[in-house]
C-alpha beads as a LAMMPS data file, in Angstrom:
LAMMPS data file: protein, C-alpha beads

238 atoms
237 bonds

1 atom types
1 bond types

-500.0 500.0 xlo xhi
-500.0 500.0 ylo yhi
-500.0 500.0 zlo zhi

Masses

1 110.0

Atoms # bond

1 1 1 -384.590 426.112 -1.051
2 1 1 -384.559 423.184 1.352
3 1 1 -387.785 421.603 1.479
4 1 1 -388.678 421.609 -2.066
5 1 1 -388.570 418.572 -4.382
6 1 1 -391.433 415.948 -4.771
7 1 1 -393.597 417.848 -1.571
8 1 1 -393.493 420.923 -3.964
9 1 1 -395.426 419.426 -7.122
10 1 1 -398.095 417.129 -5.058
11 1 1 -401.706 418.118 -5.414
12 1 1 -402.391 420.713 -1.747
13 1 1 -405.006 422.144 -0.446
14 1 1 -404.818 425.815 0.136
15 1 1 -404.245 425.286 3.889
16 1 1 -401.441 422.417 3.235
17 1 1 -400.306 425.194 0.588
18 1 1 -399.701 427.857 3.294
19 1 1 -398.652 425.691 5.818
20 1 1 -395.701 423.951 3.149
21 1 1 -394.423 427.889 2.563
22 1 1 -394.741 428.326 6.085
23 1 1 -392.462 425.453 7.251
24 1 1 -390.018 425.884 3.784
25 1 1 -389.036 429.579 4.798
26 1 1 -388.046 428.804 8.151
27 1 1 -386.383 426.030 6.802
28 1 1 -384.472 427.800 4.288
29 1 1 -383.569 430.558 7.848
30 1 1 -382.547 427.859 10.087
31 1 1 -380.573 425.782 7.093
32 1 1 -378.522 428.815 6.047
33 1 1 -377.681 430.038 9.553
34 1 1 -379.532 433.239 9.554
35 1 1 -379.992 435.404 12.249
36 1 1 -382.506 438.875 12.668
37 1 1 -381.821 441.114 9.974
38 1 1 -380.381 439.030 7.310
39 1 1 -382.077 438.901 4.259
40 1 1 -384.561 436.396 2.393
41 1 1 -384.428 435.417 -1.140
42 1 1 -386.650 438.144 -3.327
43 1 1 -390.454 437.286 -3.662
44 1 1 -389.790 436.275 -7.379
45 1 1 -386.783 433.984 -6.175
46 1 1 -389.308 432.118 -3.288
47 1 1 -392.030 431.680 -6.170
48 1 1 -389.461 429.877 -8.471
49 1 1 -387.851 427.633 -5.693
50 1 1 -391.194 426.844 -3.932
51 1 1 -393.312 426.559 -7.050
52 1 1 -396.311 428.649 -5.496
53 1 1 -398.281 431.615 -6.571
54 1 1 -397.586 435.330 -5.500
55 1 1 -401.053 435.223 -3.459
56 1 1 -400.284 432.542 -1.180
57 1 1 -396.783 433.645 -0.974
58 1 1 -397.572 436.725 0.322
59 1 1 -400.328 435.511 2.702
60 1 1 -397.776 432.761 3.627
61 1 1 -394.954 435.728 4.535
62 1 1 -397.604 437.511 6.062
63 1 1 -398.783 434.977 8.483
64 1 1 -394.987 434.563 9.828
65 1 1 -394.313 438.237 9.765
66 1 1 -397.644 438.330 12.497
67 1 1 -395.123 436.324 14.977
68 1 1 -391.967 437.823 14.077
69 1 1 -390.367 435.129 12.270
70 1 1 -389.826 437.839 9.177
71 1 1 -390.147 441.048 8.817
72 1 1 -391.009 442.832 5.406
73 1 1 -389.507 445.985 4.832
74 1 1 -391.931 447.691 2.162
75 1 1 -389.395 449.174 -0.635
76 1 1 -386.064 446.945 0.542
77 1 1 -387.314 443.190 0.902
78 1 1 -388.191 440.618 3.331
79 1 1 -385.562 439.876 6.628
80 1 1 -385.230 437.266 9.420
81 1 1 -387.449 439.109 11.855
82 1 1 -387.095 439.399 15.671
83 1 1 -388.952 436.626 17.187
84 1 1 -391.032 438.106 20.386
85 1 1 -393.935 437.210 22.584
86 1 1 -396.546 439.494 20.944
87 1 1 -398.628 437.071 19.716
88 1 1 -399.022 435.106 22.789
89 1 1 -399.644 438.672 24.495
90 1 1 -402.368 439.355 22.493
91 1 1 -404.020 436.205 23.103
92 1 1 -403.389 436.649 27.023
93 1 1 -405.110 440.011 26.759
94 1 1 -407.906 438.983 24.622
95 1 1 -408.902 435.796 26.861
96 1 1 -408.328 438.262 30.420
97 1 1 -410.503 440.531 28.383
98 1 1 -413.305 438.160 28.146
99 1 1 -412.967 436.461 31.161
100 1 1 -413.723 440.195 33.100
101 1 1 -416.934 439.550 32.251
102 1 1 -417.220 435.854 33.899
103 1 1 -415.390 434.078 36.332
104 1 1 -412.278 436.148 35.808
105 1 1 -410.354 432.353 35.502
106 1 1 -407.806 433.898 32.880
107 1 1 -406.908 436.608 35.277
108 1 1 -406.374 434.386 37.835
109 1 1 -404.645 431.419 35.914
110 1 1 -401.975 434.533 34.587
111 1 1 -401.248 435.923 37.808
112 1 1 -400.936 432.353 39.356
113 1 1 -398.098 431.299 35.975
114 1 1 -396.828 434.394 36.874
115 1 1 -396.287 434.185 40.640
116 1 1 -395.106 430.591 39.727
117 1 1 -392.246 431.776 37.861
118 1 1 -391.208 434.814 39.664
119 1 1 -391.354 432.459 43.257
120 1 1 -389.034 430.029 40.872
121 1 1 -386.328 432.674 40.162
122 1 1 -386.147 433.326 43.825
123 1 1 -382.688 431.469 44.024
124 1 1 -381.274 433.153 40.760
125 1 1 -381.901 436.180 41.967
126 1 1 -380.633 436.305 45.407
127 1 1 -377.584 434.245 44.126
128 1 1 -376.673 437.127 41.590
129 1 1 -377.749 439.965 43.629
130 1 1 -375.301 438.518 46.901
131 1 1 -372.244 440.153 45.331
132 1 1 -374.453 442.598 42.953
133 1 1 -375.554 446.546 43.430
134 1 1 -378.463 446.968 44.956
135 1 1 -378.466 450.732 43.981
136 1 1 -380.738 450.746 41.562
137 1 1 -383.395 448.342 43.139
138 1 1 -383.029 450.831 46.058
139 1 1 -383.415 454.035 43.918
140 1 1 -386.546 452.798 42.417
141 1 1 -388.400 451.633 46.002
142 1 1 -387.647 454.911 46.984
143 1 1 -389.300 456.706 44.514
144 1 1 -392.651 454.004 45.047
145 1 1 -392.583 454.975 48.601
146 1 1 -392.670 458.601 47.671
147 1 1 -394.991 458.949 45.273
148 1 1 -397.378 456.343 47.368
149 1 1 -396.737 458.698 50.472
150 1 1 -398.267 461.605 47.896
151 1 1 -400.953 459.144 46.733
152 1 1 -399.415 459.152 43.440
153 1 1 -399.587 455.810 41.257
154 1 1 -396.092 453.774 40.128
155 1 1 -396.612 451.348 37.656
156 1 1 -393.304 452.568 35.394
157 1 1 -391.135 452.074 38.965
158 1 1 -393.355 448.781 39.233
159 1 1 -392.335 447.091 36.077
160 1 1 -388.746 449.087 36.499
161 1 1 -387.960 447.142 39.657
162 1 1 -389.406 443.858 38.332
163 1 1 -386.849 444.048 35.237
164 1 1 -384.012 445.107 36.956
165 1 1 -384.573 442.012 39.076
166 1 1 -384.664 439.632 36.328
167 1 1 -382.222 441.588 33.295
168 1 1 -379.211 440.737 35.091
169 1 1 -379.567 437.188 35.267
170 1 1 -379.055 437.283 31.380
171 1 1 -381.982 435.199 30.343
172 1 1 -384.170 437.374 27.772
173 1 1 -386.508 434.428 27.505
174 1 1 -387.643 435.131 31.430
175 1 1 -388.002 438.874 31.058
176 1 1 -389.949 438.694 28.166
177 1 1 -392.292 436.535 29.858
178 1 1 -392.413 438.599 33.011
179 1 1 -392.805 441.692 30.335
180 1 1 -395.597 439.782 28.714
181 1 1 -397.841 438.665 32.198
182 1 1 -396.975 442.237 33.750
183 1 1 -398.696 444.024 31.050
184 1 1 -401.675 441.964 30.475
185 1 1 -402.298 441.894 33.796
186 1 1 -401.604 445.952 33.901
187 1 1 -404.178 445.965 30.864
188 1 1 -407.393 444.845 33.291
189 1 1 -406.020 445.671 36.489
190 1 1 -408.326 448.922 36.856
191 1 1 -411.199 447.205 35.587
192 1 1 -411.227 444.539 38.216
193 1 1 -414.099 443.814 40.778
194 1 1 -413.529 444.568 44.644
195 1 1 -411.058 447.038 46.234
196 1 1 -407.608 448.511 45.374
197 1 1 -404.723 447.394 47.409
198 1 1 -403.162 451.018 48.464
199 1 1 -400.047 452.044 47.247
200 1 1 -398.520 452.054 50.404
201 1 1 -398.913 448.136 50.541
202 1 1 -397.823 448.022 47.175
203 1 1 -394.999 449.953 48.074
204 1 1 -393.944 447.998 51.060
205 1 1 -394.217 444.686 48.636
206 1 1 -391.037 445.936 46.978
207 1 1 -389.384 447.310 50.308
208 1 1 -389.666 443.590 51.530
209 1 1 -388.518 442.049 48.266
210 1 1 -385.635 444.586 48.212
211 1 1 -384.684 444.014 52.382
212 1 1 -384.844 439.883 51.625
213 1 1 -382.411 440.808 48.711
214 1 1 -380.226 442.760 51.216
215 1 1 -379.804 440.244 53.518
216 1 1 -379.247 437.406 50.863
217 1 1 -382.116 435.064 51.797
218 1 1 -384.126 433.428 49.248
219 1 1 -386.595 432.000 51.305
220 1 1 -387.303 434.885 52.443
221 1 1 -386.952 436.585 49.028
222 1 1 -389.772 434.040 47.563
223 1 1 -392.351 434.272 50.859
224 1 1 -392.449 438.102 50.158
225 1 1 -392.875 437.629 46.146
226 1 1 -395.982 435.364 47.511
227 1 1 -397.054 438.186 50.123
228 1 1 -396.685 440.378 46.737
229 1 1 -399.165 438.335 44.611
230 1 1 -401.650 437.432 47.360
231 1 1 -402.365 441.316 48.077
232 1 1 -402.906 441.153 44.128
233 1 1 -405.029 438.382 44.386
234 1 1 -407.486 439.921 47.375
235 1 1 -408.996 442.555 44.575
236 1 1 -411.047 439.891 43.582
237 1 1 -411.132 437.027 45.832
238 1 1 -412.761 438.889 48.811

Bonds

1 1 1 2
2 1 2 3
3 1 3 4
4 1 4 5
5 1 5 6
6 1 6 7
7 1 7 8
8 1 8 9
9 1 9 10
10 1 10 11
11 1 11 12
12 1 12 13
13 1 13 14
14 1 14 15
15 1 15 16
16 1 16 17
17 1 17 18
18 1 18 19
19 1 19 20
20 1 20 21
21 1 21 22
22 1 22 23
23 1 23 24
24 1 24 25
25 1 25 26
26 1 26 27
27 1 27 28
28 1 28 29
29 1 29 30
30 1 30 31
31 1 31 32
32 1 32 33
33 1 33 34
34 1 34 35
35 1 35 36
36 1 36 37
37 1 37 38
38 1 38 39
39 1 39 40
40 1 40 41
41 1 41 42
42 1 42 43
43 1 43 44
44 1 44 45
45 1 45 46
46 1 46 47
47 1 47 48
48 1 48 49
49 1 49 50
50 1 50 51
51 1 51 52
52 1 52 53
53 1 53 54
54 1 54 55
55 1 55 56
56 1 56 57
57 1 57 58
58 1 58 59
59 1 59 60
60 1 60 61
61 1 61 62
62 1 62 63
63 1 63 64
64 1 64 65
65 1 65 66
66 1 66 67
67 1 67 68
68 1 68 69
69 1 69 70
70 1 70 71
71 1 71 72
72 1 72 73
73 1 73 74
74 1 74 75
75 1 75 76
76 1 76 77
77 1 77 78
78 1 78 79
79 1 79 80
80 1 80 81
81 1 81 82
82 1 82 83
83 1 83 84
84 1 84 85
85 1 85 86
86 1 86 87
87 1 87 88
88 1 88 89
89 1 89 90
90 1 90 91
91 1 91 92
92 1 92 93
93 1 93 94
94 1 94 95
95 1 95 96
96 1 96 97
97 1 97 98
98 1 98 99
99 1 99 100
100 1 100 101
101 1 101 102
102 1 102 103
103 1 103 104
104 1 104 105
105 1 105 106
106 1 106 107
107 1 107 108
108 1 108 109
109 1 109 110
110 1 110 111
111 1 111 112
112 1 112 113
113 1 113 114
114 1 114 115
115 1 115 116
116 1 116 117
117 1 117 118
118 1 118 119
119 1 119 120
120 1 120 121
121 1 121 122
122 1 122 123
123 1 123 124
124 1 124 125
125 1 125 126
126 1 126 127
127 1 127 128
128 1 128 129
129 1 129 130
130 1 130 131
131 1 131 132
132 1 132 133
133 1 133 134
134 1 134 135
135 1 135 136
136 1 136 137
137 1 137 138
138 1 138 139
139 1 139 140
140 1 140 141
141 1 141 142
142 1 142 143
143 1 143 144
144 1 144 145
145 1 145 146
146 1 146 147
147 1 147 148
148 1 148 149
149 1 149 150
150 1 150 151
151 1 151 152
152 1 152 153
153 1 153 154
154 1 154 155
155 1 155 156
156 1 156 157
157 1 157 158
158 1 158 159
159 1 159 160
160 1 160 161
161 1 161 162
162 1 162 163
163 1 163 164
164 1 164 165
165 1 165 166
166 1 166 167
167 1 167 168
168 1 168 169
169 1 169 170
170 1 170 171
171 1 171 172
172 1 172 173
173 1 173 174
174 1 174 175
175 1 175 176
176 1 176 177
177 1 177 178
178 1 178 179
179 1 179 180
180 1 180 181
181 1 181 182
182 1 182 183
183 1 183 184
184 1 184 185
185 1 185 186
186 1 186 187
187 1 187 188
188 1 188 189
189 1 189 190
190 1 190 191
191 1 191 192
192 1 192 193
193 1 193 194
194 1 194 195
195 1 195 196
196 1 196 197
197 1 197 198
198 1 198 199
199 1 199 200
200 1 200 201
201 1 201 202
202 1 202 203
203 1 203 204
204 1 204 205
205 1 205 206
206 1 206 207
207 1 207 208
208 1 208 209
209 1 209 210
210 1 210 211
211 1 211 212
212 1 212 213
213 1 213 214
214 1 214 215
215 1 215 216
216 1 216 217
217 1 217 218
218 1 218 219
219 1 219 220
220 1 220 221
221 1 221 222
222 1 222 223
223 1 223 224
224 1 224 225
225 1 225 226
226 1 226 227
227 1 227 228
228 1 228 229
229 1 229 230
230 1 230 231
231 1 231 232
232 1 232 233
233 1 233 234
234 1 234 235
235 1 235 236
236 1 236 237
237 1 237 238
């Protein structure tokens, strides 16, 4: 396995230890080309070639099967895993968790990457969606305004319109990181101080974004994303 040789017999410490499996695996992935779903040398193979122990081994595999890196199939063997966001997700939701009871600064400093990014797309969006179908974008705004005209909540249409925005432009990268701030921010959103926008404004949001869409402006597009995540905002700045 690449990465071996003279590192593999010095003297480590147990941290060095886990972090030289660590780095040799995904070595050994990117040297041979793998992609998600191809296999990994057995754990009796990666114990010869890296000279380590089963413990660390498995604590090592562990570790990179917490970010996605690998995943171990219990029974078949250990595969190039699917690398995600769930790590940084969870640490997103545990610092908004803890910040609920302060300042709220994590809420706010997600939202405000957030709206950063979404503003930032404005151009992509309106320059795919000039000679796109607007059908679907339309379909779901219709059903926000109906269910906020019954005084019904939306979130599934919310985070519906907000990837059928962003899944056509092809990057996964963006709506996994729209995914990611939606849902943290979905995670404290009832707990947060001060009043609820109503779901008529939240509706409306959308009807805007959708109309600026329609008519193929992007300034206008990005100055109603901003009008979005200011009415956010005033549920705990007033």
């Amino acid at each position: 396995m690449t990465g071996t040789g003279s590192t593999a017999r010095r003297p480590r410490t147990a941290a060095t230890n886990q972090e030289f499996i660590r780095d040799a695996v995904k070595a050994y992935i990117l040297d041979h080309n793998l992609v998600s779903g191809d296999p990994l040398p057995t754990e009796q193979e990666l114990m010869t070639q890296l000279e380590v122990g089963r413990h660390p081994l498995r604590e090592a595999m562990k570790a990179l099967q917490a970010v996605g890196i690998i995943e171990i199939r219990h029974g078949y063997g250990t595969y190039v895993g699917t690398v995600g966001l769930k790590s940084l997700e969870d640490g997103l939701a545990f610092r908004m968790s803890q910040s609920m009871a302060g300042d709220l600064r994590e809420v706010r400093d997600v939202l405000a990457v957030r709206q950063a990014l979404e503003i930032g797309l404005a151009d992509d969006v309106v320059a795919h969606f000039a000679d796109g179908d607007l059908g679907e974008l339309t379909e779901i705004v219709e059903r926000m305004e109906a269910k906020a005209r019954r005084g019904v909540p939306f979130a599934e249409e919310d985070w519906e319109f907000h990837r059928a925005l962003y899944q056509p432009l092809g990057n996964a990268l963006i709506l996994d990181l729209v995914s990611v701030f939606w849902r943290t921010f979905a995670d404290v959103n009832a707990r947060l101080p001060g009043d609820q926008y109503t779901k008529k404004e939240a509706a409306r949001w959308h009807r805007d974004l959708l109309n600026a869409l329609a008519a193929g402006d992007a300034e206008r597009f990005a100055a109603a994303m901003k009008d979005h995540f200011v009415g956010i905002r005033a549920r705990f700045e007033r």
